[in-house]
SEFI-18390 format. One record per residue (C-alpha): residue in one letter; x, y, z. Coordinates in steps of 0.05 Angstrom, whole numbers, plus 5000, padded with zeros to 4 digits. Example, Ala and Ser with C-alpha at 12.3 -4.5 7.8 and 13.67 -1.06 7.14 Angstrom:
REM residues 2
ATOM	A	5246	4910	5156 $
ATOM	S	5273	4979	5143 $
This chain:
REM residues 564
ATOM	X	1094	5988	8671 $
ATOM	X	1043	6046	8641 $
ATOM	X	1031	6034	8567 $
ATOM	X	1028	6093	8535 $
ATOM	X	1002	6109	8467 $
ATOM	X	1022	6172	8424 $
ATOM	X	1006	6184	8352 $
ATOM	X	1070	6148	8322 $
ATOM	X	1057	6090	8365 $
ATOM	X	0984	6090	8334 $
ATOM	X	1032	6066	8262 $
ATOM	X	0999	5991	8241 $
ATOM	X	1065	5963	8250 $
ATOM	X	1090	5982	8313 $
ATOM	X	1012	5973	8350 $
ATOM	X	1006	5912	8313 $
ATOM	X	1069	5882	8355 $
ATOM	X	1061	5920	8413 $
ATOM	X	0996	5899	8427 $
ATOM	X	1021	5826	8413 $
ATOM	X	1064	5829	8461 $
ATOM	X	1017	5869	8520 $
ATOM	X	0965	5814	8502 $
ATOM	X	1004	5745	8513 $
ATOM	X	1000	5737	8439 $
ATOM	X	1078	5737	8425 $
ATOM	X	1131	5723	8475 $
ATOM	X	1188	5765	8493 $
ATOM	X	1237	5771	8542 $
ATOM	X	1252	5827	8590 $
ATOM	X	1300	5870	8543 $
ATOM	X	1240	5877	8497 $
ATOM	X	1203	5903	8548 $
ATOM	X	1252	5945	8561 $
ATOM	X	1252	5965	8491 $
ATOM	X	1176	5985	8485 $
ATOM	X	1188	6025	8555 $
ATOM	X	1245	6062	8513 $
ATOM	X	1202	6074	8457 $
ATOM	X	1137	6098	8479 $
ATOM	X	1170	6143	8539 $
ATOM	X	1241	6170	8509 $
ATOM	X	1231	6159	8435 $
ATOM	X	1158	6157	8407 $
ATOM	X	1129	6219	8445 $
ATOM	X	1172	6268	8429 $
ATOM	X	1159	6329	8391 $
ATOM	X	1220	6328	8344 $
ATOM	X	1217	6263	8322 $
ATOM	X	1161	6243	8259 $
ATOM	X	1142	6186	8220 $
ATOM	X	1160	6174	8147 $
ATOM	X	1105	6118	8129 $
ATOM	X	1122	6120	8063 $
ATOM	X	1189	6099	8066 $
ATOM	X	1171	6046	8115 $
ATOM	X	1117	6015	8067 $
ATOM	X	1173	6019	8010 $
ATOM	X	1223	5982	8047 $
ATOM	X	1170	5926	8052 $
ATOM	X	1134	5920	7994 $
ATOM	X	1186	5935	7941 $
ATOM	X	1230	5872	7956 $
ATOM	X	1157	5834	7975 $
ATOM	X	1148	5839	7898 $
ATOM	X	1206	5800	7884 $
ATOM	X	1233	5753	7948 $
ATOM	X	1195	5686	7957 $
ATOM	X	1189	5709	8032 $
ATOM	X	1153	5753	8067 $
ATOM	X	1180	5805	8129 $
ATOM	X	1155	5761	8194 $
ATOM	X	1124	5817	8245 $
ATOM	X	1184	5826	8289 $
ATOM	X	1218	5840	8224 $
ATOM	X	1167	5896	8198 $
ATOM	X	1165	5920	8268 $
ATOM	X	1245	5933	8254 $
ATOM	X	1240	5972	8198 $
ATOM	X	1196	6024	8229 $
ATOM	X	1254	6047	8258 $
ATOM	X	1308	6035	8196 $
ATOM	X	1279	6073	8153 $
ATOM	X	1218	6124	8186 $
ATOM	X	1237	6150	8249 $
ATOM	X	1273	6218	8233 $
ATOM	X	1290	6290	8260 $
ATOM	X	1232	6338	8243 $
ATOM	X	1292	6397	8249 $
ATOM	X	1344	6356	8207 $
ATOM	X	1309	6303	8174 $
ATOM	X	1357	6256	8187 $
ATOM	X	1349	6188	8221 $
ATOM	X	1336	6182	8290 $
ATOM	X	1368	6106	8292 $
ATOM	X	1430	6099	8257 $
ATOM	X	1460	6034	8278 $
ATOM	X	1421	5978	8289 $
ATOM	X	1431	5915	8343 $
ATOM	X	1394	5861	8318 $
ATOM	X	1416	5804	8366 $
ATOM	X	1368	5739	8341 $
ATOM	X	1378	5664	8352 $
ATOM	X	1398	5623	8295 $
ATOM	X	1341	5606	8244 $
ATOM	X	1310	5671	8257 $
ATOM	X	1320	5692	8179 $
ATOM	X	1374	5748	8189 $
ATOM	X	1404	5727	8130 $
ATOM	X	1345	5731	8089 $
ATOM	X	1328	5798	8122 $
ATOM	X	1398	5828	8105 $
ATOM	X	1391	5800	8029 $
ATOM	X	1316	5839	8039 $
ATOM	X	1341	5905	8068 $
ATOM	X	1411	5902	8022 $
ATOM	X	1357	5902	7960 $
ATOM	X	1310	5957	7976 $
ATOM	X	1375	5998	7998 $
ATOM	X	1402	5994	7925 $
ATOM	X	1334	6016	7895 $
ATOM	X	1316	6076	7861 $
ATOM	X	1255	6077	7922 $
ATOM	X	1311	6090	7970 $
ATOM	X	1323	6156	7929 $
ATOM	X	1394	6161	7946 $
ATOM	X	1439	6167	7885 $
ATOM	X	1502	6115	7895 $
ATOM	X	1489	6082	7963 $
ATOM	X	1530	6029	7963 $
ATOM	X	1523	5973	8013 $
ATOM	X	1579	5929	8044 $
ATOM	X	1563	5855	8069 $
ATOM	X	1622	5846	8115 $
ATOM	X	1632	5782	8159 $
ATOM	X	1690	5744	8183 $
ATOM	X	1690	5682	8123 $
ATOM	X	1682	5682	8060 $
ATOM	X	1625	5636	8057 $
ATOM	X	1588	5677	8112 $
ATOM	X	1601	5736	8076 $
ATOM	X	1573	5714	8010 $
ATOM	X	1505	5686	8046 $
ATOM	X	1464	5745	8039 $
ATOM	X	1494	5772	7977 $
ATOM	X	1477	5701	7932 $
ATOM	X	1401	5706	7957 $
ATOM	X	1405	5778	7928 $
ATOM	X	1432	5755	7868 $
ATOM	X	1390	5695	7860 $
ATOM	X	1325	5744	7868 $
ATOM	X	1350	5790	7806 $
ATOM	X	1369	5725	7773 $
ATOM	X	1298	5695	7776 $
ATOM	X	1265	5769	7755 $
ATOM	X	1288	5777	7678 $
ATOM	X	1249	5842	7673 $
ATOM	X	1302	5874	7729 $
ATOM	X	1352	5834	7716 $
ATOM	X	1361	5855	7640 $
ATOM	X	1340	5920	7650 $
ATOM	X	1357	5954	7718 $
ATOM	X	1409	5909	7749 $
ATOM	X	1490	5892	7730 $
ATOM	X	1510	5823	7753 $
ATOM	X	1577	5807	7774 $
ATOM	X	1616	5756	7816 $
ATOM	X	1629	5801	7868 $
ATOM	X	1584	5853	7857 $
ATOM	X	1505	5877	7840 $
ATOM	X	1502	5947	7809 $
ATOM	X	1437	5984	7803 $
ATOM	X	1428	6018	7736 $
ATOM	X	1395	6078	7760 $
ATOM	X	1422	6090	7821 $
ATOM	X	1492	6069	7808 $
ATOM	X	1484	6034	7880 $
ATOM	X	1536	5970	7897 $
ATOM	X	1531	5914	7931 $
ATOM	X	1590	5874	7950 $
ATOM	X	1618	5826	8011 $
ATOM	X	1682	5831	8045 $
ATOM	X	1712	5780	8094 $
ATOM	X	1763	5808	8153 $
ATOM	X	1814	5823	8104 $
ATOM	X	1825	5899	8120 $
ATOM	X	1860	5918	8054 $
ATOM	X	1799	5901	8012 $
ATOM	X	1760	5959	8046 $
ATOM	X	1808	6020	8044 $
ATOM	X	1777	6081	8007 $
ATOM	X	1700	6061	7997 $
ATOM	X	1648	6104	8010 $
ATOM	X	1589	6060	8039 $
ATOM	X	1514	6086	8043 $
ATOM	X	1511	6027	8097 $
ATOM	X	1558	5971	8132 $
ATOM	X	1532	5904	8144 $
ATOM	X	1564	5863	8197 $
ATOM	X	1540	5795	8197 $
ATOM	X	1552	5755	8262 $
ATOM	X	1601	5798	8292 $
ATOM	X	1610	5748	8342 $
ATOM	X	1670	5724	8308 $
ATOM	X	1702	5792	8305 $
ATOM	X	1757	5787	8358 $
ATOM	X	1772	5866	8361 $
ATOM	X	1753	5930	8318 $
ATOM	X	1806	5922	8268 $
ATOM	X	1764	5914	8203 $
ATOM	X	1706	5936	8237 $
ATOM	X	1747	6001	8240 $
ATOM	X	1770	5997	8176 $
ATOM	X	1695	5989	8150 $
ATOM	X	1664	6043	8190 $
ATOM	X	1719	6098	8173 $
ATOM	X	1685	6114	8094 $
ATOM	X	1621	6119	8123 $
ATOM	X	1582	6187	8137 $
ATOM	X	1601	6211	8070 $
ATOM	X	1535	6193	8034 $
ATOM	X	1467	6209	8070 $
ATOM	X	1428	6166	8109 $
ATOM	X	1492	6125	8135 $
ATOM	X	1468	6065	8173 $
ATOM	X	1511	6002	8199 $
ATOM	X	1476	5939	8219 $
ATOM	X	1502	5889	8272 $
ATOM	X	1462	5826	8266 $
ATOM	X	1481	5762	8297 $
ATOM	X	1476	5705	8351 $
ATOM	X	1523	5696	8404 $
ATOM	X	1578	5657	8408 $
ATOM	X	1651	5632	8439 $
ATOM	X	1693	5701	8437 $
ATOM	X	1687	5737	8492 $
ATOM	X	1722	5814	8508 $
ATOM	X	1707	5829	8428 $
ATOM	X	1655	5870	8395 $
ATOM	X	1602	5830	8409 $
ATOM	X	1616	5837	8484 $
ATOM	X	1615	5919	8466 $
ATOM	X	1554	5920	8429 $
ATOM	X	1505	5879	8489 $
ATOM	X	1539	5929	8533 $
ATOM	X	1516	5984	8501 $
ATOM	X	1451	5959	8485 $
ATOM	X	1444	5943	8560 $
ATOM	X	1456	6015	8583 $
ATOM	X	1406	6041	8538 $
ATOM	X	1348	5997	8563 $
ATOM	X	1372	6021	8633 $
ATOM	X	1363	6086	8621 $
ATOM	X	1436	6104	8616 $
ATOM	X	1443	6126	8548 $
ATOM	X	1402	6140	8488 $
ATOM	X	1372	6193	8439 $
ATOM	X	1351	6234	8501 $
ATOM	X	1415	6242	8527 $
ATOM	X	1469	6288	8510 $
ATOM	X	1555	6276	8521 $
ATOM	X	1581	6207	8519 $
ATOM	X	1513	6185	8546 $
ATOM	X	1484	6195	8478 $
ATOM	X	1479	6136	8433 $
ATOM	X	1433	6127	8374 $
ATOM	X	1430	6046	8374 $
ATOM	X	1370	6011	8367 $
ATOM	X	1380	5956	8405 $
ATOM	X	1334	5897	8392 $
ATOM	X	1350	5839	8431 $
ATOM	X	1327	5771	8434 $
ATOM	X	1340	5714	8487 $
ATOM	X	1317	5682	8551 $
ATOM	X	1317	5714	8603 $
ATOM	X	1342	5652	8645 $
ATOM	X	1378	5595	8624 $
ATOM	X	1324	5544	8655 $
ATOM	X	1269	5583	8613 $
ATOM	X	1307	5530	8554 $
ATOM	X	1262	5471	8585 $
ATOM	X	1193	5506	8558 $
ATOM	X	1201	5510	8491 $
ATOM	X	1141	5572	8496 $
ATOM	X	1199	5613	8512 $
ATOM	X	1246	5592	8451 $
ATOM	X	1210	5651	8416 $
ATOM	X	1237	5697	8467 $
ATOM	X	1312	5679	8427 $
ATOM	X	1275	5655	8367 $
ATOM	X	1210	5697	8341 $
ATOM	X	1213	5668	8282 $
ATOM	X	1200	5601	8316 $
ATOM	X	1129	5604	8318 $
ATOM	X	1118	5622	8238 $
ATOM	X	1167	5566	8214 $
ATOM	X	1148	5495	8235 $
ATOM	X	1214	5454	8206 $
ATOM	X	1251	5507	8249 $
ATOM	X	1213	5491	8303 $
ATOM	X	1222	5414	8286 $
ATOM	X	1295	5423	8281 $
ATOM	X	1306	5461	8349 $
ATOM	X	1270	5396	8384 $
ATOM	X	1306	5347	8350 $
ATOM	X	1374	5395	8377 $
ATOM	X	1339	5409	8443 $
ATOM	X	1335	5330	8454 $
ATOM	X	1407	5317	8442 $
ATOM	X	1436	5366	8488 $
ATOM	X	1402	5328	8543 $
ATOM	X	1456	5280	8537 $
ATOM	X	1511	5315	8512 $
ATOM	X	1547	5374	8542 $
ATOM	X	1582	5405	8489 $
ATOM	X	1505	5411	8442 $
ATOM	X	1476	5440	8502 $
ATOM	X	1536	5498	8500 $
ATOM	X	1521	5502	8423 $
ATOM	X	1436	5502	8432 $
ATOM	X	1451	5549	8492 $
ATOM	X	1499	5605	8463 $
ATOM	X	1469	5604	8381 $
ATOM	X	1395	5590	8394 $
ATOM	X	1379	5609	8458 $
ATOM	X	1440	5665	8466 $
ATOM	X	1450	5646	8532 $
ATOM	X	1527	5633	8527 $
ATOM	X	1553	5580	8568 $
ATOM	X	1614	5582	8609 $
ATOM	X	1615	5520	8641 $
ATOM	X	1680	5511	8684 $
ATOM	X	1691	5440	8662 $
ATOM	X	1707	5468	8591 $
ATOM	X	1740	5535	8608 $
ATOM	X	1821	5534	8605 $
ATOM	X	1816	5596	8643 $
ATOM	X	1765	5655	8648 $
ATOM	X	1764	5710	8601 $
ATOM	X	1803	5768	8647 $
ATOM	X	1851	5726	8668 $
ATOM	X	1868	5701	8605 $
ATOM	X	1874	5778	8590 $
ATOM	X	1919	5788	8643 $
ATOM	X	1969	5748	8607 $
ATOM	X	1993	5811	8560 $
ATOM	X	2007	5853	8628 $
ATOM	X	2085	5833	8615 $
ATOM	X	2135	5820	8570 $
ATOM	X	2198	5771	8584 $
ATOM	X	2235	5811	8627 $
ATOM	X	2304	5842	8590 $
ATOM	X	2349	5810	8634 $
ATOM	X	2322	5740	8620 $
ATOM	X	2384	5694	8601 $
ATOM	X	2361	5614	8597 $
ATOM	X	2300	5584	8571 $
ATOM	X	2260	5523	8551 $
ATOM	X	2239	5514	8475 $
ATOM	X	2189	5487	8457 $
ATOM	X	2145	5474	8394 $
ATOM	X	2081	5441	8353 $
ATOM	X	2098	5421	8288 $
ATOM	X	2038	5379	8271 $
ATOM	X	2027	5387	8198 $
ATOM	X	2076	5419	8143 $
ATOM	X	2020	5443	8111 $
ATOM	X	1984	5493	8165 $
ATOM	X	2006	5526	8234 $
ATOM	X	2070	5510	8276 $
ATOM	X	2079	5546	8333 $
ATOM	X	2154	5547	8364 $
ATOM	X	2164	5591	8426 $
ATOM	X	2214	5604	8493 $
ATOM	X	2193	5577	8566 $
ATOM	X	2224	5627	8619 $
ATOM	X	2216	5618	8702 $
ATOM	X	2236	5690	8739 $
ATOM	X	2229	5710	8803 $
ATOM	X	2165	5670	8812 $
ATOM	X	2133	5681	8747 $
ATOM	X	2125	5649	8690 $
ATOM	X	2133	5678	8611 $
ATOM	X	2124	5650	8544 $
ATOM	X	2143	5673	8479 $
ATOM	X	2107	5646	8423 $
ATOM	X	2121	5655	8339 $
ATOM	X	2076	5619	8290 $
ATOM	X	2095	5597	8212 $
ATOM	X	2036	5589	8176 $
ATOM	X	2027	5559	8109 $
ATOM	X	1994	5607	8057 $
ATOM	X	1944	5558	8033 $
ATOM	X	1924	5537	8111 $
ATOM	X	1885	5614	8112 $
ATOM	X	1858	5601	8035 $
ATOM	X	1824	5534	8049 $
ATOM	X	1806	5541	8118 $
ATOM	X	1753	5592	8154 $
ATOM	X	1808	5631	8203 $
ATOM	X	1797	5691	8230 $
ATOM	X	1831	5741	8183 $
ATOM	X	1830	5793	8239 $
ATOM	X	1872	5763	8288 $
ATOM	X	1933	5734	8237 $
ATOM	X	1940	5803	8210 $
ATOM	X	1951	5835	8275 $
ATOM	X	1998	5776	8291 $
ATOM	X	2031	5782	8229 $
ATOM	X	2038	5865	8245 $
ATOM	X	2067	5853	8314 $
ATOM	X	2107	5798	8292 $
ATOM	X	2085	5736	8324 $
ATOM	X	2070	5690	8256 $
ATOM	X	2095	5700	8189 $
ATOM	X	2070	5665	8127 $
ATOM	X	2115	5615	8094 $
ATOM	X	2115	5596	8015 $
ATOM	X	2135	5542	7983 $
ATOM	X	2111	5467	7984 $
ATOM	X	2110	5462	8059 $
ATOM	X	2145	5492	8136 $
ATOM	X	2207	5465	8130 $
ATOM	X	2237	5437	8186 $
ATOM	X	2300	5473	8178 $
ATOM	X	2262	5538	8186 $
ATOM	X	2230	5518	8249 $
ATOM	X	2307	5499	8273 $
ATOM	X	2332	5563	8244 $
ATOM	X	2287	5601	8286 $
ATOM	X	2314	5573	8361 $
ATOM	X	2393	5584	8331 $
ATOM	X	2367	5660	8322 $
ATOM	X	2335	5659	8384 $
ATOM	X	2410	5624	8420 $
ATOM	X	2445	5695	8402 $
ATOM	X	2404	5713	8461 $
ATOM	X	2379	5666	8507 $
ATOM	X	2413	5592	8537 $
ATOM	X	2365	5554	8511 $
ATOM	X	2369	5487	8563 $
ATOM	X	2328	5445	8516 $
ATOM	X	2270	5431	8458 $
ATOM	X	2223	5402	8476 $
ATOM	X	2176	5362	8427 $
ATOM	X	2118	5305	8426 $
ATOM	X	2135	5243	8380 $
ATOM	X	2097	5265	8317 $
ATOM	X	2150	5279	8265 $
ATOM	X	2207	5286	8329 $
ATOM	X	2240	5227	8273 $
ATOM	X	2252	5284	8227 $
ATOM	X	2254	5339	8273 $
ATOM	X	2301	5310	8331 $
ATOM	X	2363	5299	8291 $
ATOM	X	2372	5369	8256 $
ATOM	X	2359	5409	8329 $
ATOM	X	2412	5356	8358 $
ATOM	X	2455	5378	8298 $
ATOM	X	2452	5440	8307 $
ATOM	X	2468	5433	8385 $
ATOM	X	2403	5432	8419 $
ATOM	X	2380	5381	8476 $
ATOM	X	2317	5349	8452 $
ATOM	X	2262	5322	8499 $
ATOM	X	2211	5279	8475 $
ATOM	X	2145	5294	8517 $
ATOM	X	2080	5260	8524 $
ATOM	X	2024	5293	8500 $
ATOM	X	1952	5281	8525 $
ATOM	X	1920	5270	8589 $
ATOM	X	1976	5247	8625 $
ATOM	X	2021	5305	8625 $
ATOM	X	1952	5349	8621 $
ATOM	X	1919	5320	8686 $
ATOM	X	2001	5328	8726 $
ATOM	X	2005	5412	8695 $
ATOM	X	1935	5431	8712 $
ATOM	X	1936	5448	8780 $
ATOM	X	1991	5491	8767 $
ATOM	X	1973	5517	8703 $
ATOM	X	1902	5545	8727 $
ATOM	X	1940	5569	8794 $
ATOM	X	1975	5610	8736 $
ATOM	X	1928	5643	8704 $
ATOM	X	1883	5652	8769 $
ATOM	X	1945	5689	8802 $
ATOM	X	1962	5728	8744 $
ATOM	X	2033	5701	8742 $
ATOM	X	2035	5675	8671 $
ATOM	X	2053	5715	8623 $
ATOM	X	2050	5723	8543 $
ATOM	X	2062	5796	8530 $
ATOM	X	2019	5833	8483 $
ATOM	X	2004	5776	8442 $
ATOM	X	1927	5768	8424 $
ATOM	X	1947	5706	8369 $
ATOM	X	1967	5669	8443 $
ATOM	X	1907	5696	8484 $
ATOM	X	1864	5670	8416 $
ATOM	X	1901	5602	8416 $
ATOM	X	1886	5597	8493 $
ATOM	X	1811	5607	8493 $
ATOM	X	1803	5557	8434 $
ATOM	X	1821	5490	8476 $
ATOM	X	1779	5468	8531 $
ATOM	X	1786	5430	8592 $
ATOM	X	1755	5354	8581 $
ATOM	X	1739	5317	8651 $
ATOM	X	1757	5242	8651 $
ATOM	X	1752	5192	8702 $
ATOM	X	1786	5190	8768 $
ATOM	X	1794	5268	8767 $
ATOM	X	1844	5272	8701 $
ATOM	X	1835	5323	8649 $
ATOM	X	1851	5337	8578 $
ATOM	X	1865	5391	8534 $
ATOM	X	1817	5389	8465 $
ATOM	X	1812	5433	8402 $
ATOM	X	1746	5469	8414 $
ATOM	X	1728	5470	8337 $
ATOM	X	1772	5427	8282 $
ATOM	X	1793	5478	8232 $
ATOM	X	1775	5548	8247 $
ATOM	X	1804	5557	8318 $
ATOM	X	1876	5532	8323 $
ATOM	X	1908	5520	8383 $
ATOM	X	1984	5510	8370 $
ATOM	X	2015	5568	8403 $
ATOM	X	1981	5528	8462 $
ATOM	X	2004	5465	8461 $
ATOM	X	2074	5488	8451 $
ATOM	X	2070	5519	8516 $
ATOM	X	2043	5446	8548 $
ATOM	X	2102	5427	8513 $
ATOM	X	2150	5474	8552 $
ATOM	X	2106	5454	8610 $
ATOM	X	2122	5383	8607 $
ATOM	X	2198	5410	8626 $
ATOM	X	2179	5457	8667 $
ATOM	X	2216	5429	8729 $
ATOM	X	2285	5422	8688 $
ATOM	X	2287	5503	8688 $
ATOM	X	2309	5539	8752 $
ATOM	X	2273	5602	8777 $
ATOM	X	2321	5657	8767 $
ATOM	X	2303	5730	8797 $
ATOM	X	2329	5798	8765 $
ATOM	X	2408	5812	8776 $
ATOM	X	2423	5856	8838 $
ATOM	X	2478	5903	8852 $
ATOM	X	2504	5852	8895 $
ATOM	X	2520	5804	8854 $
ATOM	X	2590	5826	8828 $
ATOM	X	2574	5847	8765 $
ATOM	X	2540	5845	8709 $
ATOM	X	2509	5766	8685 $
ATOM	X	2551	5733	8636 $
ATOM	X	2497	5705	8583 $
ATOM	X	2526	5641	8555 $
ATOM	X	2489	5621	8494 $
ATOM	X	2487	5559	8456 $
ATOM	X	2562	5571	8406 $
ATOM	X	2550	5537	8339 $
């Protein structure tokens, strides 16, 4: 490629790591390339565009007085284009939303506590611009917002002069600027009016729901900017997914600033990863993911201690590969299903005229989820119908996406329960109001609490069937299960607390070719709704495959539910 110099491109900054990367100095992969080719020949040359210096030099010198860090050159090299790249005609920023898509250990915390700072300062010259920290937990959340607080904390002469300190939020004196954190609960962000929106590793974001929610204030004060900043991860088909997309098409020339239409997009997309997954075994590339890796030994220290583990164990190469390296791996020996077929799962509902069923449920601890749900075989396909009870406490003390239980909870697949525990009445009551409708054959059940469970579903007139659970029954459904989902004859409806419960268990290979479902992560990714449906699976033979009625049949079905 031509390198190209014009007068902006001349800025310290920006020639400083440009000419670190033309000389061998730094290390990048091709999407940076691709970057600098956007820059110099679509961005930086123009006539309309200039350079606020000024602003750029604030942004890094005003926090420099007070953080015990300083902005690594990647990171100066980013602000460039945060703060001074604007309109000549309008003034306004050029780059508005900003893809910063870094390994883990990079410092994007620390440079979101830096930026969220300078943003509420009086050198930002913008009268109440409020920032929002948003991120799917709590504790992620809170991250960048404690190092801001712990800065004004260890300044007295701001601190007791220019800044309010609260629990949940930092108020400039001057400025009337405020600084909060949000998690994924939508409510919270209703009616604000944010000068920017922080999302912090929107790879947990499963759809636009409180991203939406976030966004919708914003535009109202001037300079609006949001920030996406994050490594990869497990979900895929969310946000994240979006956002890489988009950032591709730029770099390809497909959209941009010098485009008009839909083809327009004012992203600055600054990616970081290898450009090859076997690029991993020279840890010279690591900065490629990483370019912080060079500046910060124990980080480097700590990736070789992580790099030498995942030679013999799978599951930390996934982990180094997806959140240092983000190179996500789907490796089929873990992967229930792929992605789109998974999707494909919401293309039906259980037809109307469905009349008997298998239930089925997981009811491992009172105190959490239990997922209960209806097995149905017609006319060659297969439906499930899932409804989860969910402890109130289980989404207080654990790190679940708030996202996806509100839209469950809005569609009606989970409600929360109160009380000291999920009674196991309730989870009975639910399969009597479900026998109005449906013949419900059996329940079926593994042998954890089936001593307490068992006797009221037999009371109330149920068949019970105890069923293994574990690589036994796993290893027999398999073959059928993944013909399934590879066919696109299993079905969930529009159910996304299912599709999440599906892609958080993966496949574990064993000896002499059996498999076994697992729990990808312990607490934050639950997986009931799917082993209800193993459940149901178990039985799966004990339900005949009945097609739709026909005119030929004499009539109408008779339904005969379960008569109490």
């Amino acid at each position: 490629m031509v390198w190209s110099l014009t007068t902006i491109a001349d800025y310290k900054y920006i020639k400083e790591y440009f000419d670190a990367i033309k000389s061998g100095e730094i290390i990048v992969g091709q999407d940076q390339i691709k970057l600098i080719d956007y820059l110099e020949n679509r961005v930086l040359n123009r006539d309309d565009v200039y350079l606020d210096e000024q602003a750029v030099e604030n942004s890094i010198s005003i926090p420099g007085k007070y953080f015990p860090f300083k902005l690594f050159p990647w990171e100066k090299f980013a602000q460039v284009f945060i703060y001074g790249l604007r309109w000549v005609k309008s003034k306004q920023l050029v780059f508005n939303t900003y893809f910063i898509y870094v390994g883990r250990g990079s410092g994007k915390n620390g440079f979101i506590a830096w930026n969220s700072f300078y943003l509420l300062s009086n050198k930002n010259g913008i009268k109440h611009y409020d920032v929002e920290l948003n991120a799917t937990s709590e504790d992620q959340a809170k991250t960048s917002f404690k190092d801001v607080y712990d800065v004004i904390e260890d300044h007295p002469q701001i601190k007791d002069s220019s800044y309010k300190l609260r629990k949940e939020a930092i108020t400039n004196v001057a400025t009337g600027s405020v600084l909060e954190y949000n998690t994924a609960n939508a409510k919270t962000k209703d009616g604000k009016r944010p000068g920017a929106n922080v999302f912090d590793e929107v790879h947990g974001y499963e759809d636009y729901k409180s991203i939406s929610v976030a966004t919708s204030g914003g535009g109202k004060v001037p300079d609006y900017r949001e920030f996406y900043i994050t490594t990869d991860g497990n979900i895929r088909g969310g946000p994240l997914d979006d956002l890489k997309e988009e950032a591709r098409a730029i770099l390809n020339g497909e959209l941009g600033i010098d485009k008009t239409g839909a083809q327009y997009s004012t992203m600055f997309p600054f990616i970081f990863r290898l450009d090859s997954d076997d690029e991993v075994d020279d840890p010279e590339n690591w900065q490629k993911a990483s370019p912080s890796v060079n500046y910060n030994s124990e980080l480097k220290n700590k990736m070789m201690q992580e790099y030498a583990k995942m030679q013999r164990n799978a599951s930390l190469r996934i982990e180094f590969m997806t959140k240092r390296m983000n190179r996500p791996i789907e490796d089929t020996r873990f992967a229930i299903a792929d992605y789109d077929d998974v999707l494909h799962t919401q293309d039906e509902d259980v037809p109307a005229y469905a009349s008997e069923a298998i239930g089925a449920l997981d009811y491992a601890e009172i105190r959490d989820f239990c997922s209960v749900g209806l097995f149905f075989k017609i006319n060659g396909k297969t439906y499930w119908h899932q409804h989860t009870f969910i402890y109130y406490k289980a989404l207080e003390l654990q790190n679940i996406n708030q996202d996806i239980i509100n839209i469950a909870l809005e569609k009606g697949n989970a409600e929360i329960v109160h009380g000291r525990k999920i009674e196991p009445q309730l989870v009975v009551d639910w399969f009597i109001k479900q026998a109005e409708k449906y013949y419900i054959k059996e329940v079926c059940m593994d042998e954890f609490r089936a001593s307490i469970l068992a006797p009221l579903f037999r009371e109330a007139g149920f068949k019970v069937k105890i069923v293994r659970r574990g690589r036994i029954e796993h290893s027999k459904m398999d073959p059928e299960l993944s013909t399934m989902f590879i066919d696109h004859s299993l079905f969930f409806g529009d159910d996304p607390l299912m599709r999440w419960y599906t892609m958080n268990v993966y496949k574990h290979f064993l000896p002499n070719d059996n498999v076994e479902y697992l729990k990808i992560e312990a607490k934050a990714r639950k997986t009931d709704g799917f082993f209800a449906f193993t459940h149901a699976m178990v039985a799966r033979n004990d339900l005949k495959d009945y097609g739709p009625p026909s005119d030929d049949d004499g009539g109408d079905i008779t339904m005969t539910p379960l008569v109490f």
